[in-house]
SEZAZA-83555 format. One line per field, with one value per residue (C-alpha): residue number from 1; x, y, z; residue in one letter. Coordinates in Angstrom, 1 decimal. Example, Ala and Ser with C-alpha at 12.3 -4.5 7.8 and 13.67 -1.06 7.14 Angstrom:
// SEZAZA-83555
k c(1|2) $
px c(12.3|13.7) $
py c(-4.5|-1.1) $
pz c(7.8|7.1) $
r c(A|S) $
//
This chain:
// SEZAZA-83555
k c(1|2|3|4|5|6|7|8|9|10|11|12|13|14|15|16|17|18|19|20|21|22|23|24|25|26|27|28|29|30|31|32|33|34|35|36|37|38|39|40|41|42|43|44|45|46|47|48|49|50|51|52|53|54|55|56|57|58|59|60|61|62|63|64|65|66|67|68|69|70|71|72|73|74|75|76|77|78|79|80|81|82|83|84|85|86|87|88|89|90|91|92|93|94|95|96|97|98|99|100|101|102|103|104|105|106|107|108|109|110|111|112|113|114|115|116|117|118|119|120|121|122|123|124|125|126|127|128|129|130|131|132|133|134|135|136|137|138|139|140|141|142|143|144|145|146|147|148|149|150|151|152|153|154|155|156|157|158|159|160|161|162|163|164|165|166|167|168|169|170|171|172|173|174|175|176|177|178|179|180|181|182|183|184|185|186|187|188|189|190|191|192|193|194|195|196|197|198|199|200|201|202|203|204|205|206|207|208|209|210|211|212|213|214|215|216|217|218|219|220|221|222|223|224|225|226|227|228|229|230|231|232|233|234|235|236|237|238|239|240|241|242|243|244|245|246|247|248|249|250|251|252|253|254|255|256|257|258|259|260|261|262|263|264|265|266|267|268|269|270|271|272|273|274|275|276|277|278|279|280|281|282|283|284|285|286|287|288|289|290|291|292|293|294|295|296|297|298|299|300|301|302|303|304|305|306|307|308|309|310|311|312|313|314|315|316|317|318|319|320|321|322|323|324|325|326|327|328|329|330|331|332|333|334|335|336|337|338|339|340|341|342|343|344|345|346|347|348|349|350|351|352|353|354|355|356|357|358|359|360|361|362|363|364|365|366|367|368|369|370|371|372) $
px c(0.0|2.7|4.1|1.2|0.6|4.3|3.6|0.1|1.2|4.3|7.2|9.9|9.2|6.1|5.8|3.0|1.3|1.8|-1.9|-3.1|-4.0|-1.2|0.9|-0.8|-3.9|-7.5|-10.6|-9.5|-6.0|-8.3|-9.6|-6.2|-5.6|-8.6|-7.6|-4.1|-5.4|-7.2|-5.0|-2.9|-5.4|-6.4|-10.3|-10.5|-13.6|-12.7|-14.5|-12.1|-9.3|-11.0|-12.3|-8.7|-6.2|-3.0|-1.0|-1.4|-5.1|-6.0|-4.1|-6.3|-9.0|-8.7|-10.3|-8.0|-10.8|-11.6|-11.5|-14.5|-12.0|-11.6|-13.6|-15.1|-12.3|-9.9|-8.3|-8.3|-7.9|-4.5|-3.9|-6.7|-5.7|-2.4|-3.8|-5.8|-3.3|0.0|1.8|1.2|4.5|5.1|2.5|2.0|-0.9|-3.0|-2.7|-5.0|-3.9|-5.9|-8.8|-8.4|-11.5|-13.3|-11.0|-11.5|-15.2|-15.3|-13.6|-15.5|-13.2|-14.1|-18.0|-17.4|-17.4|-19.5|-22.4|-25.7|-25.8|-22.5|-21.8|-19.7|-20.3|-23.4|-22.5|-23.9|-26.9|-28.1|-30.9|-28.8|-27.6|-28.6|-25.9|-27.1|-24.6|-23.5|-23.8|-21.2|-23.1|-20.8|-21.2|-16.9|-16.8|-19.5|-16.3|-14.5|-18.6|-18.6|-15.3|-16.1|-19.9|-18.6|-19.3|-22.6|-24.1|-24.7|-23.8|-24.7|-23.8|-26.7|-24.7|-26.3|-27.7|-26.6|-22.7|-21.7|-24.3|-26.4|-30.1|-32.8|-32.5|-34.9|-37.2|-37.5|-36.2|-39.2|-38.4|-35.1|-35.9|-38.5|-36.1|-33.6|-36.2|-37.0|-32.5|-33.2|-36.3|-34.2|-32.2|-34.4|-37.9|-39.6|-39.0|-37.5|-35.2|-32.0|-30.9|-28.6|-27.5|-24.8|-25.5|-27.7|-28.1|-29.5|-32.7|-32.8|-32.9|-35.7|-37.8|-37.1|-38.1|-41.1|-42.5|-41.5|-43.6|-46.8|-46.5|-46.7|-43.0|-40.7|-37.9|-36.3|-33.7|-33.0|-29.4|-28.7|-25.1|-25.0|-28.0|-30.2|-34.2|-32.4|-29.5|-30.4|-28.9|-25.5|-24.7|-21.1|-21.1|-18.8|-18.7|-20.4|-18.7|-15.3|-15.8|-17.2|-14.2|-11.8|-14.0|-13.1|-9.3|-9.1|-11.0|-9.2|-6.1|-4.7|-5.9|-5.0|-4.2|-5.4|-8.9|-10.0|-9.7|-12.0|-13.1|-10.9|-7.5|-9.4|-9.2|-5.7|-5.0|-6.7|-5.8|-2.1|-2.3|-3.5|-7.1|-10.3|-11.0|-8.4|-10.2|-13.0|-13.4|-14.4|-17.7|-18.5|-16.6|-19.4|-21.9|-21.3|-21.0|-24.8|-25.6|-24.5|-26.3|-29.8|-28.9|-28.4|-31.6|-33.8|-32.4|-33.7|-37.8|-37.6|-38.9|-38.8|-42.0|-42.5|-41.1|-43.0|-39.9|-36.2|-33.7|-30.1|-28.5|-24.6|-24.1|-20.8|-19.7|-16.6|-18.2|-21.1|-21.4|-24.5|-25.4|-27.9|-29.9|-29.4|-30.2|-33.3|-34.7|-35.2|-38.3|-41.2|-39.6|-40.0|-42.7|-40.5|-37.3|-34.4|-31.7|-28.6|-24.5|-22.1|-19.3|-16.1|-14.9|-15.8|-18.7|-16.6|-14.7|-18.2|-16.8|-13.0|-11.6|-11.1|-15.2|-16.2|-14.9|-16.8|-20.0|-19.6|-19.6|-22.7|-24.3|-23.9|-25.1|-28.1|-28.8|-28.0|-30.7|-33.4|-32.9|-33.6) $
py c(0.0|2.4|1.7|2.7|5.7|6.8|6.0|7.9|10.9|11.2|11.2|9.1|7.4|6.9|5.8|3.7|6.7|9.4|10.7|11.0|14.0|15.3|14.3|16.3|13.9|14.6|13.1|12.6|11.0|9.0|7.4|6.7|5.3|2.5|1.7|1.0|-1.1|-3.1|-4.0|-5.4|-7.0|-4.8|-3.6|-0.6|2.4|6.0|6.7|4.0|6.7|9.3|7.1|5.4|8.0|6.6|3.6|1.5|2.2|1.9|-1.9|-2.5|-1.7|-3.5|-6.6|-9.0|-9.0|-7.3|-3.5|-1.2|0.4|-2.7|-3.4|-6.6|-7.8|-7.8|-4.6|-1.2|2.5|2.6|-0.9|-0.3|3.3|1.6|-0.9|1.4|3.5|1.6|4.4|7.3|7.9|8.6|11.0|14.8|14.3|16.2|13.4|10.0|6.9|5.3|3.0|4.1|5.2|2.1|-0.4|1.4|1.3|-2.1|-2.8|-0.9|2.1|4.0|2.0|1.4|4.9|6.1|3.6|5.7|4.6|4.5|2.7|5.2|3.2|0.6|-0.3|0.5|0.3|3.8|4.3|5.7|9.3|9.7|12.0|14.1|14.8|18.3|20.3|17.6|14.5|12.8|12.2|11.9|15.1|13.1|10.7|13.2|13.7|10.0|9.5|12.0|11.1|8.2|4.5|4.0|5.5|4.0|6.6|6.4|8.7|9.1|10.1|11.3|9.0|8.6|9.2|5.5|4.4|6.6|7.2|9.7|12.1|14.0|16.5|18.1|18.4|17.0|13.8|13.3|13.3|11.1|8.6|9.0|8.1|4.7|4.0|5.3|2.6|-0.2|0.3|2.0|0.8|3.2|6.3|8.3|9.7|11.6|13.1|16.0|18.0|19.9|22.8|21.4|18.6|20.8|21.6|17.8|16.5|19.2|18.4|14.8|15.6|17.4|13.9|11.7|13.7|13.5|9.8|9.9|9.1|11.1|12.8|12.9|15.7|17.5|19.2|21.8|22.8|26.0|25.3|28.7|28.9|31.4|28.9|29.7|32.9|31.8|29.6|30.5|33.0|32.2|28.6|26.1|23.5|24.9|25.9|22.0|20.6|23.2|22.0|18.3|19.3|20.7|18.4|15.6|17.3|18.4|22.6|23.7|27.4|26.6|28.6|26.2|22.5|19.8|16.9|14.6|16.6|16.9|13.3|12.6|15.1|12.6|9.5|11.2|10.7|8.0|8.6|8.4|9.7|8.1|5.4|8.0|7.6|10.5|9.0|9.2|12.6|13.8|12.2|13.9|17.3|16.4|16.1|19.1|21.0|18.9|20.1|23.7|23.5|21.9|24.8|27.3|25.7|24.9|26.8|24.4|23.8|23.5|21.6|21.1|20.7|21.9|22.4|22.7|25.2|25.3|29.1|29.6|32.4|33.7|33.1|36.2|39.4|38.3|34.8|35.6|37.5|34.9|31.8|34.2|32.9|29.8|31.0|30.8|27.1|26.0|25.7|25.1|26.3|27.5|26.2|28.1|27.7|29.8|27.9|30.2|28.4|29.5|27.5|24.9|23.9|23.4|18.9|20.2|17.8|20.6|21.7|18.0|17.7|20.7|20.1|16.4|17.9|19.4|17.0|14.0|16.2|16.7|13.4|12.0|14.1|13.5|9.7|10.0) $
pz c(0.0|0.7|-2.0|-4.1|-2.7|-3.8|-6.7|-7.3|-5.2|-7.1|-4.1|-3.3|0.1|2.4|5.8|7.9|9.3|6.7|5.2|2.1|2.1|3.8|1.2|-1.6|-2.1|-3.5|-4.4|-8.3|-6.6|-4.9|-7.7|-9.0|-5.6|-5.6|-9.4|-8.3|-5.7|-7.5|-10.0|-7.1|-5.8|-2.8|-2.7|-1.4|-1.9|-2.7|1.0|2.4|1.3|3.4|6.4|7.0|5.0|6.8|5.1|7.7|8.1|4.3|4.2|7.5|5.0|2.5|1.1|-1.2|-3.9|-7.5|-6.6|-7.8|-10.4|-12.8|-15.3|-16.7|-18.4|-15.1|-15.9|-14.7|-16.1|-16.6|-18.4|-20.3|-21.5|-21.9|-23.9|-25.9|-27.3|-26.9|-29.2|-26.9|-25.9|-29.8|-29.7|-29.2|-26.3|-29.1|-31.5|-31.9|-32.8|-35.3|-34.3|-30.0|-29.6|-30.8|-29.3|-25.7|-25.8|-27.1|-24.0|-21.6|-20.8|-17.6|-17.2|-13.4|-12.8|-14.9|-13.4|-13.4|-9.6|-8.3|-5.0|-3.3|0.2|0.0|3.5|6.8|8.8|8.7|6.0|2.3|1.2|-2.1|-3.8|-7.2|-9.6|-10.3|-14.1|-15.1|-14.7|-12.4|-8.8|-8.0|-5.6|-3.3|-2.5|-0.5|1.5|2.3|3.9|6.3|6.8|9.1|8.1|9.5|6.6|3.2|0.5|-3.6|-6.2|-8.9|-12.4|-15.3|-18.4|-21.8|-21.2|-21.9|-24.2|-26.6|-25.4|-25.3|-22.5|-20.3|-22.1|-18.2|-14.6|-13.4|-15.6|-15.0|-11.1|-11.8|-13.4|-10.8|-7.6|-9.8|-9.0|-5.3|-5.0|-6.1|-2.9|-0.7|-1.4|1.1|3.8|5.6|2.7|2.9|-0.4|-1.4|-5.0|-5.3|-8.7|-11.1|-9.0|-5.9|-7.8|-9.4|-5.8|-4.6|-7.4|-6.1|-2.8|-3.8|-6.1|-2.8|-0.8|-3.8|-3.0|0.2|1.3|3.9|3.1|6.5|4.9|1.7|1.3|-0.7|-2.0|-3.3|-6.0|-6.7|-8.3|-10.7|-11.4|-15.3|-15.1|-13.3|-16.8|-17.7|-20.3|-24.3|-25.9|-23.7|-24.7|-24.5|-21.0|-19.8|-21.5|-19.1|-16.5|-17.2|-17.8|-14.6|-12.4|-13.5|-12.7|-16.2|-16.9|-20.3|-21.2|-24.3|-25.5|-27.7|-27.8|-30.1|-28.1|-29.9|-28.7|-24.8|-24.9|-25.6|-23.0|-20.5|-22.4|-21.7|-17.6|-16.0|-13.7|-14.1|-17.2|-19.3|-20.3|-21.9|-25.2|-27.7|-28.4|-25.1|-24.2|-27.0|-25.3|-21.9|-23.8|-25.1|-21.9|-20.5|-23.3|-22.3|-18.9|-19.7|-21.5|-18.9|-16.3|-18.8|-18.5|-15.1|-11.8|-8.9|-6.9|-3.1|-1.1|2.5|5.2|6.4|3.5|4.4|2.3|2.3|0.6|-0.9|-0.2|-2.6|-5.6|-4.3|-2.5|-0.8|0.4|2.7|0.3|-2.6|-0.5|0.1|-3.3|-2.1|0.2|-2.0|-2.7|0.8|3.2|6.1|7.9|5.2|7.3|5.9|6.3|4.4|3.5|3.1|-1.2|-4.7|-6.0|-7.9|-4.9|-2.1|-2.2|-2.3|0.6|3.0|2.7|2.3|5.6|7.1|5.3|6.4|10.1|10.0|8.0|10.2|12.9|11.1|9.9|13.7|14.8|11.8|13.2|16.6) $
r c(X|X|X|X|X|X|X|X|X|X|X|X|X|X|X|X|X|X|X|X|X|X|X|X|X|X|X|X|X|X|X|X|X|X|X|X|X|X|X|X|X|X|X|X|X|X|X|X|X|X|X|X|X|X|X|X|X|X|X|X|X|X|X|X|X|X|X|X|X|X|X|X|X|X|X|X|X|X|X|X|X|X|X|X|X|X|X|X|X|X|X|X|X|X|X|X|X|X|X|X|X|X|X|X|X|X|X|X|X|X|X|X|X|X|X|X|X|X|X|X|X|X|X|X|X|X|X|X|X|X|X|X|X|X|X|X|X|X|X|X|X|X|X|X|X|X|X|X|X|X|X|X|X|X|X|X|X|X|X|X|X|X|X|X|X|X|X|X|X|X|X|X|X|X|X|X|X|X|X|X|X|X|X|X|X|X|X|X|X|X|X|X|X|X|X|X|X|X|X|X|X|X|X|X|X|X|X|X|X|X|X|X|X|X|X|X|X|X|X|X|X|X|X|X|X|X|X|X|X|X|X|X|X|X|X|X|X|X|X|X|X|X|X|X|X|X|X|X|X|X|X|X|X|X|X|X|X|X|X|X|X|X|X|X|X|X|X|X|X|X|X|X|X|X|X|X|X|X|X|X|X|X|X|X|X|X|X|X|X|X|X|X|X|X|X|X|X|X|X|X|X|X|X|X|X|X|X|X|X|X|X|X|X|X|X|X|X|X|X|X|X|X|X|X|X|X|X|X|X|X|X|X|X|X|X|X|X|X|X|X|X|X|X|X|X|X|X|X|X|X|X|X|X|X|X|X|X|X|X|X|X|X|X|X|X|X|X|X|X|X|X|X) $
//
C-alpha cells in the first residue's frame, strides 16, 4: 500500500502513518488510488481513502478481492488506457492513434465509474444518502462527503444517463428526477429519505423531494449545495462546450491554457495521464457534452415547486457578494425552515476535501438528529 501511494502521489518514500491528504492527495487522486489497488489486488472504496487516510489504516482496510475500479475484463484505467493507445508515448498528447477510440469502448473504458448509480459506500446500517450529480453529470466530488460522513451511513452517487451508451434524455427536470427516484427505490424501497445535489443537481434533488412527498414518502432531509431557483442565469457566459471541456481538464487534474480544444484533442489530454477519465473515449466525451447542453436546456424551463420541510442550504460564499440574500430565493420554494451555512470556497470547490470535511460535520449532525 505504501508503495502505491508513492507512486500515485508522485514522491519518493512513504511511511506507515503518513496521510493521504497530507501528502498532496485529492478526491480525483483517490480514484487513481482505488484503481491501483485493484490492479494489485487490494479492494479498497474512494471513501475508504477518506475514512482510513493513513497507510497503515488503508491496508487494515482493505479486502484482497476485485477492486471497484476494474472493469469486466480484469483490468483497470490505466492498463486499459495503456492498452488502448500503446503508441502514446510517440504522440504529441493532441494526436489520436488510429482505431483508439473504438478499441477502448469495445472494452468498456471507464464504465465502473460512470455507473448511473455508483456505489460510493453501500455499507452501513443507517438508512442511504442519495448523492445528485452536479452540471457535469458525475457524482466523484461526493467521494471526498462520504469519507467523512462516518461509516454507518450507506452513501450512492446518482450520475447522469446517456454518457456510456447513446439514449434519449430528459425533455425536463421534473423527468429526470423522476427517473432518478426509480434508481433510489431499487435500494431503498420506502422512507424516511435523505438526499442531497450539489449545482444542477440541488434543484434535481428538490424536485425529487417534492414527487417523494406527492406519493406519500418522507424525506427525512434535503441538502442543498450552493443550488439557486435562478440557477439559469449563473450559466457561464462564451462557448459552452469549450468551457465544460476546461471543467473536465481541470477536475481531473490536467488545466489547459489553451482557449480552444475539439473533443478529440481533450481526450488525448486525458488518455495522456493515468485517472479516471483516461479510459474516456471521444464518443462518449461527445456524449457527456450532449448532456451538459440537455442540462443547460432543462435549467432554462424549469422553476422548482415546493417543497414542504427543512432544507439545508450550504451558501458559498466567494463566488457572491450576498449569500444571505441569494439563499433568500429559495423562500417561495420552501414551506418550512431554510436552514442556511455559508461555506467560506468558490462554488466549484463546495466537495473540495477541506469543505467535504466541514459540510460532512454538519451533515452527520443533522442526519444524527433526523434519526432519533
Amino acid at each position: 500500500m505504501a508503495g502505491i501511494f508513492a507512486e500515485v502521489l508522485g514522491v519518493e518514500r512513504v511511511g506507515a502513518d503518513d496521510s493521504f491528504f497530507k501528502l498532496g492527495g485529492d478526491s480525483i487522486r483517490s480514484i487513481q488510488l482505488v484503481s491501483r489497488a485493484g490492479q494489485a489486488g487490494l479492494a479498497v472504496t474512494p471513501a475508504d481513502v477518506f475514512t482510513h487516510p493513513t497507510v497503515a489504516g488503508l491496508a487494515a482496510a482493505a479486502r484482497p478481492e476485485a477492486g471497484l475500479a476494474v472493469g469486466d475484463d480484469g483490468t483497470g484505467p490505466a492498463e486499459r488506457a495503456e492498452s488502448t493507445h500503446p503508441d502514446q508515448e510517440n504522440l504529441s498528447p493532441f494526436e489520436a492513434p488510429q482505431g483508439a477510440d473504438e478499441a477502448a469502448e469495445q472494452r468498456g473504458g471507464a464504465a465502473d465509474f460512470f455507473r448511473q448509480l455508483l456505489p460510493i459506500r453501500p455499507s452501513g446500517r443507517r438508512p442511504p444518502l442519495f448523492c445528485v450529480h452536479g452540471g457535469v453529470g458525475l457524482s466523484w466530488p461526493y467521494m471526498a462527503l462520504a469519507g467523512y460522513m462516518g461509516e454507518d451511513y450507506p452513501v450512492y452517487g446518482i450520475q447522469a444517463p446517456g454518457v456510456l451508451h447513446a439514449q434519449e434524455l430528459a425533455s425536463s427536470i421534473s423527468e429526470l428526477a423522476a427517473s432518478y427516484l426509480t434508481l433510489v427505490r431499487e435500494v431503498q424501497a420506502a422512507g424516511p429519505y435523505h438526499i442531497i445535489g450539489w449545482s444542477f443537481g440541488g434543484l434535481v434533488a428538490h424536485e425529487m423531494a417534492v414527487q417523494l412527498q406527492e406519493q406519500g414518502e418522507e424525506v427525512a432531509l434535503l441538502v442543498n449545495l450552493d443550488s439557486y431557483p435562478d440557477a439559469a442565469k449563473q450559466m457561464p457566459s462564451g462557448d459552452f462546450d469549450q468551457v465544460l471541456l476546461a471543467r473536465l481538464l481541470a477536475a481531473a487534474g490536467h488545466p489547459t491554457e489553451r482557449t480552444r480544444l475539439t473533443t478529440a484533442e481533450a481526450i488525448l489530454a486525458l488518455r495522456a495521464h493515468d485517472g479516471p477519465l483516461a479510459g474516456i473515449t471521444e464518443r462518449q466525451l461527445s456524449r457527456l457534452l450532449d448532456v451538459n447542453r440537455n442540462h443547460a436546456a432543462m435549467l432554462q424551463r424549469f422553476t422548482p415547486r415546493c417543497f414542504k420541510g427543512t432544507m439545508l442550504l450550504f451558501a458559498a460564499t466567494v463566488s457572491q457578494d450576498d449569500a444571505q440574500g441569494h439563499a433568500a430565493t429559495w423562500a417561495p420554494y420552501v414551506d418550512g425552515q431554510l436552514d442556511v451555512h455559508e461555506i467560506p470556497c468558490d462554488h466549484d470547490d463546495m466537495l473540495s476535501v477541506d469543505q467535504a470535511e466541514l459540510i460532512a460535520t454538519i451533515l452527520a449532525a443533522k442526519l444524527d438528529q433526523a434519526l432519533s
